[in-house]
C-alpha positions as a printed NumPy array, in Angstrom:
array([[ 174.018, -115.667,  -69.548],
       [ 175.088, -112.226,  -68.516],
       [ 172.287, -109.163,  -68.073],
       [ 172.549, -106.367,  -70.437],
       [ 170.925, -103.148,  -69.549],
       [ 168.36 , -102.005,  -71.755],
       [ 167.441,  -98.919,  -70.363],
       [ 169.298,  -95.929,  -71.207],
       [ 170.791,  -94.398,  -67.969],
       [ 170.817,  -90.732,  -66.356],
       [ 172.534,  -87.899,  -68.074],
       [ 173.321,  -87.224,  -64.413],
       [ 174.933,  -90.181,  -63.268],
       [ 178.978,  -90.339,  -62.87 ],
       [ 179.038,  -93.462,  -64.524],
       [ 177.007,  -94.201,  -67.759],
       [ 176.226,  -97.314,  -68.609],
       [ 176.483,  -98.161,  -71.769],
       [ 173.103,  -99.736,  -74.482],
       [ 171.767, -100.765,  -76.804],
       [ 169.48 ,  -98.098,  -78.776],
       [ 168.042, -100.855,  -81.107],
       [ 167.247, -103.15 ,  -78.616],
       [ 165.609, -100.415,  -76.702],
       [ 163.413,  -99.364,  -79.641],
       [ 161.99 , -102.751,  -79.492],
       [ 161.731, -103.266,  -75.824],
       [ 159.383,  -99.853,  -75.764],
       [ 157.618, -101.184,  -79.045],
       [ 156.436, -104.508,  -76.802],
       [ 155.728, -102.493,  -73.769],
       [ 153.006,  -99.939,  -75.684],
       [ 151.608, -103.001,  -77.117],
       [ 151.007, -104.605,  -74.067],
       [ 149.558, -101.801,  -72.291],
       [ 147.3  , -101.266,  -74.981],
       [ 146.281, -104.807,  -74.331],
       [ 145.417, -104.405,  -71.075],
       [ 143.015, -102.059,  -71.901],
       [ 140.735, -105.151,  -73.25 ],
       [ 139.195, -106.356,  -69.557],
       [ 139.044, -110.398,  -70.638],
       [ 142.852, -109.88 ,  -70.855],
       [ 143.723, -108.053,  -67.926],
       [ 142.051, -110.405,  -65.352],
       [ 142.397, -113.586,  -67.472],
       [ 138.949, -115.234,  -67.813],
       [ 139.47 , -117.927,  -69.843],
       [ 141.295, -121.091,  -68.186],
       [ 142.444, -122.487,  -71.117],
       [ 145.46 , -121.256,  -72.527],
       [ 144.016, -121.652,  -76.177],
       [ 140.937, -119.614,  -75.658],
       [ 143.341, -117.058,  -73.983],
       [ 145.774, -117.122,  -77.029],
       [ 142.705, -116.683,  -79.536],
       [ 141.75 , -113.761,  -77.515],
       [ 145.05 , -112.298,  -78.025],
       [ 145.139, -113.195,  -81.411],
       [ 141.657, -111.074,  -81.548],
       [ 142.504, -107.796,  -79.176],
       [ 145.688, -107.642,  -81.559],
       [ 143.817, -107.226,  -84.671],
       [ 141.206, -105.046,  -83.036],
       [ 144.224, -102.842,  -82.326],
       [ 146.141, -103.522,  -85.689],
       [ 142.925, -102.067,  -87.682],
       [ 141.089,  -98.837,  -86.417]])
């Protein structure tokens, strides 16, 4: 499997690489989200062990986001 590059290049540079704008918009989508999820402590350092507790906590910081 072959790397594609995501992030749009420099306007600057001699040789642009080409992307993908839609996959972009979606990579930046996912990155917001998780910064606004490590704003929530528990999620940030990890507290819970167990990998279900830690998924319901996602589950919960994701609809304490979802609705204001």
């Amino acid at each position: 499997m072959e790397s594609e590059a995501v992030i749009p290049s420099n306007r600057s540079r001699k040789l642009i690489i080409p992307h993908d704008p839609i996959i972009y918009k979606h990579r930046n989508r996912i990155e917001r989200c998780f910064n606004r999820l490590k704003h929530f402590r528990r999620f940030a350092t990890r507290y819970e062990r167990r990998t279900i507790h830690f998924t319901g906590f996602i589950h919960l910081a994701a609809i304490m986001i979802w609705i204001p």
